[in-house]
C-alpha positions in Angstrom: 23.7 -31.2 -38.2 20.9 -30.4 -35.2 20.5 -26.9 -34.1 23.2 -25.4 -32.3 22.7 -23.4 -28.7 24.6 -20.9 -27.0 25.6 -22.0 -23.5 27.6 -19.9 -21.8 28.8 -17.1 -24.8 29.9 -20.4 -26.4 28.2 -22.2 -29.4 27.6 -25.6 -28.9 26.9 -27.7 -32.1 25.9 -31.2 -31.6 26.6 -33.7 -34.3 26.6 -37.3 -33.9 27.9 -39.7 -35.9 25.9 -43.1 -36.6 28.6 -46.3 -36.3 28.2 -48.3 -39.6 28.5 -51.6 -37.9 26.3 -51.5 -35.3 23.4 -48.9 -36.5 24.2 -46.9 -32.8 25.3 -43.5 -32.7 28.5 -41.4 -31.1 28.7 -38.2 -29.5 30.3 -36.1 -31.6 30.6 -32.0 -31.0 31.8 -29.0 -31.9 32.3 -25.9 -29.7 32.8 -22.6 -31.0 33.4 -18.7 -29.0 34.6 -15.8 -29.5 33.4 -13.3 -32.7 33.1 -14.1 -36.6 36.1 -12.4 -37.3 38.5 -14.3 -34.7 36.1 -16.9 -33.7 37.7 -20.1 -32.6 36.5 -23.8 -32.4 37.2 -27.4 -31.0 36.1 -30.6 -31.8 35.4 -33.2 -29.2 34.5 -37.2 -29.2 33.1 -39.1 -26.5 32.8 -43.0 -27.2 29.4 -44.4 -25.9 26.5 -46.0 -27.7 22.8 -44.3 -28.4 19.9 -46.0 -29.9 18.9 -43.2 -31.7 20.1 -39.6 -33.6 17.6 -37.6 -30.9 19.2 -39.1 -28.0 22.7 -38.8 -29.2 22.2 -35.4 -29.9 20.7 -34.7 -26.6 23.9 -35.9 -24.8 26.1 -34.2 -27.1 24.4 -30.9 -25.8 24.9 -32.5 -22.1 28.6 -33.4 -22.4 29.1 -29.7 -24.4 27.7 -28.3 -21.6 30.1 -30.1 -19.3 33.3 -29.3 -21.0 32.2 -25.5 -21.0 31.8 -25.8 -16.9 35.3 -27.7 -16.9 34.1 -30.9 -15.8 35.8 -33.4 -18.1 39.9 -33.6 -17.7 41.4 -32.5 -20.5 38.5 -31.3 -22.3 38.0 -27.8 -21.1 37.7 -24.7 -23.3 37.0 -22.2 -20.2 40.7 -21.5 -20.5 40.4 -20.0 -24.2 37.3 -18.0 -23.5 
């Protein structure tokens, strides 16, 4: 996994995925908040196709970023936090 960032007070950790058919690579992160003790985390998907793991990983900090600012339906964690 790439280096996570803190956006926010929330932990974003990008990790694509490359697609064994077709070589291209996935969005694929994790967000984490709160403290070690009672930290919490969520797992998010986003179908879309990168040529490679820098600019997949790039994107996944992008779309983090956007579900911590409640911009993608149904993908929000500002409620939790």
């Amino acid at each position: 996994m790439t280096q996570a960032i803190t956006y926010k007070g929330f932990t974003i950790q990008p990790a694509p995925r490359q697609l064994v058919d077709s070589g291209q690579w996935e969005l694929n992160v994790f967000i984490s908040w709160g403290v070690e003790e009672e930290e919490d985390s969520s797992h998010f998907v986003k179908t879309g196709r990168y040529a490679t793991s820098e600019e997949a990983t790039d994107q996944c900090i992008a779309y983090g970023k956007q579900i911590v600012d409640g911009q993608i339906p149904g993908s929000s964690v500002g409620s939790r936090h």
